[in-house]
N, CA, C and O atoms as CSV, one atom per row, in Angstrom:
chain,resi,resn,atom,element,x,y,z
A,1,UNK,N,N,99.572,130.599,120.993
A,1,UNK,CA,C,98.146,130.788,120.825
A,1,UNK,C,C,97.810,131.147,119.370
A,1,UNK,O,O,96.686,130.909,118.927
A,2,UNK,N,N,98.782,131.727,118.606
A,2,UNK,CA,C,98.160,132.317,117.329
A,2,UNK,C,C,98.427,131.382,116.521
A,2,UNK,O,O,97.748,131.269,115.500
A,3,UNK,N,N,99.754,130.267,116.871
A,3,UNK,CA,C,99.886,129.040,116.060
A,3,UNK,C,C,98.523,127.938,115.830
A,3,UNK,O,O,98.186,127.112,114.982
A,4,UNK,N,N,98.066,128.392,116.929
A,4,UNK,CA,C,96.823,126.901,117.011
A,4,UNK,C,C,95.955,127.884,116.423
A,4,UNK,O,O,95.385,127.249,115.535
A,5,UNK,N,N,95.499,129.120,116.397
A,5,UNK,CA,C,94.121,129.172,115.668
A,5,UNK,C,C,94.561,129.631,114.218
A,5,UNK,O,O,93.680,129.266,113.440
A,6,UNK,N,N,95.737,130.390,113.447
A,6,UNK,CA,C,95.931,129.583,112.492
A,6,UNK,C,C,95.966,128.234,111.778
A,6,UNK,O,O,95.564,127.920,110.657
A,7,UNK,N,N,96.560,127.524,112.738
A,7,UNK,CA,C,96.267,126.034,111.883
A,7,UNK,C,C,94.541,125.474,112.155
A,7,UNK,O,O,94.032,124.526,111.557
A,8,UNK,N,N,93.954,126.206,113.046
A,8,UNK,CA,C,92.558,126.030,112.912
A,8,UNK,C,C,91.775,126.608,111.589
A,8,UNK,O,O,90.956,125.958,110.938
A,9,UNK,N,N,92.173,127.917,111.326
A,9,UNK,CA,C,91.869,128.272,109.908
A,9,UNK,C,C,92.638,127.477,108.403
A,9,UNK,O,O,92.265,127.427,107.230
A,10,UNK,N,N,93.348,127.156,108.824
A,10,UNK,CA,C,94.452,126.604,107.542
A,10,UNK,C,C,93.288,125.046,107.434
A,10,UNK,O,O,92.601,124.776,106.448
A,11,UNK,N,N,93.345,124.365,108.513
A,11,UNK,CA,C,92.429,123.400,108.377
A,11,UNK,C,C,90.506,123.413,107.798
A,11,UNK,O,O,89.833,122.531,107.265
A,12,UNK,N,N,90.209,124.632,108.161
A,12,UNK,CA,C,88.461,124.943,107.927
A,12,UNK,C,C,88.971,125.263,106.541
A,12,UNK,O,O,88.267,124.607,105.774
A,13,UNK,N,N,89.944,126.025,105.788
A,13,UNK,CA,C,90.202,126.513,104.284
A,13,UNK,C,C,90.563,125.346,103.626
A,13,UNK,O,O,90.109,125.175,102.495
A,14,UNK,N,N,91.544,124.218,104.287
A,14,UNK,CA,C,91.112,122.943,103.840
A,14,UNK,C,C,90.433,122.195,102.964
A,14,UNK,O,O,90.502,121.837,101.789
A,15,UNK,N,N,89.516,122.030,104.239
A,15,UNK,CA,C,88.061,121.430,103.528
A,15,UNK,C,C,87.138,122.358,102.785
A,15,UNK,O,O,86.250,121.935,102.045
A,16,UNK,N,N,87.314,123.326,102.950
A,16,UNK,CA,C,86.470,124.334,102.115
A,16,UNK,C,C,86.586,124.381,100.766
A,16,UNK,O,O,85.651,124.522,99.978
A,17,UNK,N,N,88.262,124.209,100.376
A,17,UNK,CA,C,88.576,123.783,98.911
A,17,UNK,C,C,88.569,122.808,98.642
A,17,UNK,O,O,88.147,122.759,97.486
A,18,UNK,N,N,88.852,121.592,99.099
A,18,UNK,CA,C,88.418,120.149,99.148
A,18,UNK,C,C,87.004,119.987,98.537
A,18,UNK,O,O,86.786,119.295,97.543
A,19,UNK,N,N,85.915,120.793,99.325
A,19,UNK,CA,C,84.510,120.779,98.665
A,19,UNK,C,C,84.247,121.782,97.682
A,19,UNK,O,O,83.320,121.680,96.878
A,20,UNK,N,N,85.083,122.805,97.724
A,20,UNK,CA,C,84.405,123.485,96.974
A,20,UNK,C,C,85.051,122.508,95.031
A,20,UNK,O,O,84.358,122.192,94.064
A,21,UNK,N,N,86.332,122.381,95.227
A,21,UNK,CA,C,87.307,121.600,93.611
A,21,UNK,C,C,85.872,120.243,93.814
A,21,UNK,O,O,85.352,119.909,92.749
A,22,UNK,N,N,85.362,119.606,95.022
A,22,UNK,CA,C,84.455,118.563,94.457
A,22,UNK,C,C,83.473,119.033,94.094
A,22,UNK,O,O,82.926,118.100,93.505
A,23,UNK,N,N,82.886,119.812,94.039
A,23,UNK,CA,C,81.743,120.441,93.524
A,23,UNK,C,C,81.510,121.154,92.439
A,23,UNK,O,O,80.348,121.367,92.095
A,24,UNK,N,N,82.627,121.661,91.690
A,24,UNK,CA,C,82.523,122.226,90.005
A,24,UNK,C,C,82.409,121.030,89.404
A,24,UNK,O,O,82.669,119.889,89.787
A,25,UNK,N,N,81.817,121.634,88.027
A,25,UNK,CA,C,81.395,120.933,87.167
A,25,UNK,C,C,82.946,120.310,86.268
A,25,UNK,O,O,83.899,120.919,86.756
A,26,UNK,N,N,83.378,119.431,85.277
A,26,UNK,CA,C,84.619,119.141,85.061
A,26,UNK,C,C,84.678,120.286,83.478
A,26,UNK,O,O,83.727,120.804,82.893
A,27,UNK,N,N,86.044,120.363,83.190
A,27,UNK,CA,C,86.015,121.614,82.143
A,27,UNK,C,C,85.751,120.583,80.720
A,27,UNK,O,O,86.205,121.312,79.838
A,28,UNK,N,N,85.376,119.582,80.172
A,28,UNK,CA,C,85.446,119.158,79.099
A,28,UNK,C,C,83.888,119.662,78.652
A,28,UNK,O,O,83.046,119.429,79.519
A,29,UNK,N,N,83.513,120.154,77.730
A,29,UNK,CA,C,82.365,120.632,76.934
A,29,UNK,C,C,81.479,119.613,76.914
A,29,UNK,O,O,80.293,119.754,77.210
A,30,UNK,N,N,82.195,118.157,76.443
A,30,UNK,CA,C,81.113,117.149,75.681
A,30,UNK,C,C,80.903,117.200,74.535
A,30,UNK,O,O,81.849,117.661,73.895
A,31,UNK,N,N,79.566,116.762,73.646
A,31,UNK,CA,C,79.362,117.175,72.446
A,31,UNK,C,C,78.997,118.388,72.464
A,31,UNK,O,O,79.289,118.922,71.393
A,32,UNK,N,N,78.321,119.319,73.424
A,32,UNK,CA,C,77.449,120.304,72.679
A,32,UNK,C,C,78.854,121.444,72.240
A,32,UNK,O,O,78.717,122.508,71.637
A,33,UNK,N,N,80.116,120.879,72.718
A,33,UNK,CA,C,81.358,122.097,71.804
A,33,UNK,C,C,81.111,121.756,70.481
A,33,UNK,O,O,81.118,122.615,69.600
A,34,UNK,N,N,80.865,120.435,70.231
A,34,UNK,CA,C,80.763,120.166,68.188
A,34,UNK,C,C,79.880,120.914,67.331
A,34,UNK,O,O,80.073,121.421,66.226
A,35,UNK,N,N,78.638,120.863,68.250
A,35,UNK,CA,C,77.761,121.114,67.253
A,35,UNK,C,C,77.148,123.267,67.478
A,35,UNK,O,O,76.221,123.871,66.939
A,36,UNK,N,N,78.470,123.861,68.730
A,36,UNK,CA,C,78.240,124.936,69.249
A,36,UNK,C,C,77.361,125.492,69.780
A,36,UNK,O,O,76.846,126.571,69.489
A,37,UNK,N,N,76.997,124.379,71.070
A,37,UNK,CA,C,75.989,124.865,72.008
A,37,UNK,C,C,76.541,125.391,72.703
A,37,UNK,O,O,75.940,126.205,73.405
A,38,UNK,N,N,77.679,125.241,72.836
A,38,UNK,CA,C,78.598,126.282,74.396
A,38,UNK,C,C,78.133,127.312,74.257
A,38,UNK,O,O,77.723,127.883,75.268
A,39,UNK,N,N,78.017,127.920,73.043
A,39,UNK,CA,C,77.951,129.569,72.692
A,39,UNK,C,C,77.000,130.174,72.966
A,39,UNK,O,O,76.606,131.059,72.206
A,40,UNK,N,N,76.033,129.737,74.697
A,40,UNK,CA,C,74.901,129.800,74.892
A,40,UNK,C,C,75.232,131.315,75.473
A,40,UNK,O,O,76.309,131.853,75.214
A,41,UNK,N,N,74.230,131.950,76.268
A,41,UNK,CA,C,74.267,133.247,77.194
A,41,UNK,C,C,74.760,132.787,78.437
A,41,UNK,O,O,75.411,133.585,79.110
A,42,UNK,N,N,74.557,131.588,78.882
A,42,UNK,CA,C,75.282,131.088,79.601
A,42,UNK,C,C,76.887,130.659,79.734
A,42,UNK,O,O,77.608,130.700,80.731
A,43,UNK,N,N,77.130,130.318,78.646
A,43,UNK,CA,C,78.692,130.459,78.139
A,43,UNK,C,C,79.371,131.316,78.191
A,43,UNK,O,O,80.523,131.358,78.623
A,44,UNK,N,N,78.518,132.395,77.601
A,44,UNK,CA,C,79.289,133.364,77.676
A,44,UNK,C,C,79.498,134.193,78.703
A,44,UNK,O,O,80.460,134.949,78.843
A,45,UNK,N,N,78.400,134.013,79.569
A,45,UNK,CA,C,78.416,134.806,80.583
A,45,UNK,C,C,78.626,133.748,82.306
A,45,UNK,O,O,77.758,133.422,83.116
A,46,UNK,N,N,80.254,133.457,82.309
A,46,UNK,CA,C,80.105,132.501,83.270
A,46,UNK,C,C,80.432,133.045,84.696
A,46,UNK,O,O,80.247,132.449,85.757
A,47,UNK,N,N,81.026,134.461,84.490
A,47,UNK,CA,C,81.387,134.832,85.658
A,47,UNK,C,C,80.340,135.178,86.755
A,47,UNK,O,O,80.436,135.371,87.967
A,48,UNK,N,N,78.936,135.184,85.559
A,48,UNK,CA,C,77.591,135.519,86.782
A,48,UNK,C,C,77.522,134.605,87.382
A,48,UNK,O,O,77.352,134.662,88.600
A,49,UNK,N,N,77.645,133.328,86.642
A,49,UNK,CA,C,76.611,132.297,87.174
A,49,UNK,C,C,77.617,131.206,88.325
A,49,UNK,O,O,78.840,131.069,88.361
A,50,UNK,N,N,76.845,130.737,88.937
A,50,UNK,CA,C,77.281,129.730,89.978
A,50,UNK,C,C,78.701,129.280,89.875
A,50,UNK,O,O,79.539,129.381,90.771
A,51,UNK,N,N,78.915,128.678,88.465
A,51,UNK,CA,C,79.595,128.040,88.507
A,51,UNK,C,C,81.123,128.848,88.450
A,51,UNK,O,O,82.201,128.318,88.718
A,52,UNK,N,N,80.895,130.365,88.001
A,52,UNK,CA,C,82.050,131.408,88.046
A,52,UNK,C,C,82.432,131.766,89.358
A,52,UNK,O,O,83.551,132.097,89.749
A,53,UNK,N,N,81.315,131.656,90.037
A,53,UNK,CA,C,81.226,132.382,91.315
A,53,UNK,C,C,82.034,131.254,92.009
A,53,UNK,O,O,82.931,131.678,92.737
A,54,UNK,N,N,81.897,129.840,91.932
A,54,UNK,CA,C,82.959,128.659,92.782
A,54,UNK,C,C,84.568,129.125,92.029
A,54,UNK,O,O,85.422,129.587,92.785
A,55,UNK,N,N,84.847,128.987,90.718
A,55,UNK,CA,C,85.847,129.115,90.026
A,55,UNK,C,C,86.507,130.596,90.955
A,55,UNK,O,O,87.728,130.688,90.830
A,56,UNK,N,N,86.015,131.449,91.624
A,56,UNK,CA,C,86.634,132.166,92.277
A,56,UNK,C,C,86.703,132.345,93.751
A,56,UNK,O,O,87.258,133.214,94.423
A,57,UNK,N,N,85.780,130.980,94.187
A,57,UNK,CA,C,86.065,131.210,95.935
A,57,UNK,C,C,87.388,130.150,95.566
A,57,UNK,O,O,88.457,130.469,96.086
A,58,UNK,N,N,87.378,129.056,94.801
A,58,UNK,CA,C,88.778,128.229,94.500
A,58,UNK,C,C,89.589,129.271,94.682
A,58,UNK,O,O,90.143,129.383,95.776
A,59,UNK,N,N,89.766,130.012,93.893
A,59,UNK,CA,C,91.062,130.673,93.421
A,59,UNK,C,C,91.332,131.395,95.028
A,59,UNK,O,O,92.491,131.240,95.412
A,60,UNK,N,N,90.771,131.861,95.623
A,60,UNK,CA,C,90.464,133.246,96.754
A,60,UNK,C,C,91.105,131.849,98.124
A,60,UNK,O,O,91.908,132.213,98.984
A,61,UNK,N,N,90.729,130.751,98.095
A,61,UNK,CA,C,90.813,129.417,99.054
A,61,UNK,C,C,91.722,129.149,98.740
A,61,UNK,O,O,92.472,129.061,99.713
A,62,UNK,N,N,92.455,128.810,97.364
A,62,UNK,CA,C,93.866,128.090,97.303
A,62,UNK,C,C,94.775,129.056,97.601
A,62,UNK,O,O,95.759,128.569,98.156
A,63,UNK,N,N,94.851,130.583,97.406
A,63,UNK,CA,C,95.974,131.350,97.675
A,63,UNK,C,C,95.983,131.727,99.086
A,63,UNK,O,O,96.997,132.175,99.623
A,64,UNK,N,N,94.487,131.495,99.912
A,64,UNK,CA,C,94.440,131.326,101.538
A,64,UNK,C,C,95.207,130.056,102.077
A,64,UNK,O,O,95.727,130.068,103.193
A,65,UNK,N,N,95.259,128.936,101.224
A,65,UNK,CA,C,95.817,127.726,101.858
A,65,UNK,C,C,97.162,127.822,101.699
A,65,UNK,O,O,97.916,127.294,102.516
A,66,UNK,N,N,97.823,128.806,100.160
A,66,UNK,CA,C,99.542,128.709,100.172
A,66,UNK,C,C,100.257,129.409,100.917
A,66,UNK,O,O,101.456,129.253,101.150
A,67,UNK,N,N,99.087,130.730,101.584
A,67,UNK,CA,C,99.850,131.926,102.090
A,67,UNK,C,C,100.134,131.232,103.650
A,67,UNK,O,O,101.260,131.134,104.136
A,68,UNK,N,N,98.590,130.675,104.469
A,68,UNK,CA,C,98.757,129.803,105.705
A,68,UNK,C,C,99.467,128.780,105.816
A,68,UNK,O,O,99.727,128.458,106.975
A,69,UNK,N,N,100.044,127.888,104.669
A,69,UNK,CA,C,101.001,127.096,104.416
A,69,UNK,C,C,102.413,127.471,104.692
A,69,UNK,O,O,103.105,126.868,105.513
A,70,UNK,N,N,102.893,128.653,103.865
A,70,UNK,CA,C,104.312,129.100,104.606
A,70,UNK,C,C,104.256,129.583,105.798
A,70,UNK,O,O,105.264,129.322,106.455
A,71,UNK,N,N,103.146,130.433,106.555
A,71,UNK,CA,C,103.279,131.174,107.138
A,71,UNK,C,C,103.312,130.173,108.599
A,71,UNK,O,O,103.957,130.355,109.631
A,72,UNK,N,N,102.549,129.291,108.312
A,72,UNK,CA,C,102.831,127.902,109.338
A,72,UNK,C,C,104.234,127.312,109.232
A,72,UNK,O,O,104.823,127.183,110.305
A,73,UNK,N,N,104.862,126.939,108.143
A,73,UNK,CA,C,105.900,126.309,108.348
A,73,UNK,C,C,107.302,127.399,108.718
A,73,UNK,O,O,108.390,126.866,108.937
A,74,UNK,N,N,107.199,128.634,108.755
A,74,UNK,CA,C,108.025,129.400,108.557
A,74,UNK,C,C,108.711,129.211,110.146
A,74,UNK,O,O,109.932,129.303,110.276
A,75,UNK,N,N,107.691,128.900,111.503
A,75,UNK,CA,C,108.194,128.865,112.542
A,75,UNK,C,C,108.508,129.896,113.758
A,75,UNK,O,O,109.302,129.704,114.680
A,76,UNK,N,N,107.751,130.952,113.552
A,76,UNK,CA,C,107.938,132.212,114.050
A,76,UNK,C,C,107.518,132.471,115.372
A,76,UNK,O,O,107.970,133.307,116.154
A,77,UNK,N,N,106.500,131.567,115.551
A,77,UNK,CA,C,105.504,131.445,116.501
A,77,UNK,C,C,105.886,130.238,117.410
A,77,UNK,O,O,105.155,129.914,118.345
């Protein structure tokens, strides 16, 4: 019983990182690194904004998917 609703969570964390890695923005600047528009308040301050806030459900989702990954294959259950 605890095998199947783990791999029910291992699967919903899945797709959760699946959408969440399709949904950031990609890390290349563009031009505005040349001419130093990055260096906006927004730049600097990315951990407020949206796009910090995905950069850490990733991180919080992929170490949920490696930990349910062994803990599934380990066989205990």
């Amino acid at each position: 019983m605890l095998r199947i609703i783990l791999t029910i969570i291992f699967i919903l964390v899945s797709v959760a990182l699946a959408a969440i890695v399709l949904l950031q923005e990609g890390k290349s600047a563009g031009l505005g690194a040349v001419s130093g528009a990055a260096e906006t308040y927004w730049g600097k301050n990315k951990s407020r904004s949206m796009e910090g806030k995905m950069v850490k459900i990733t991180k919080y989702l992929a170490i949920a998917f490696l930990v349910l990954a062994v803990v599934l294959n380990i066989n205990l259950f």
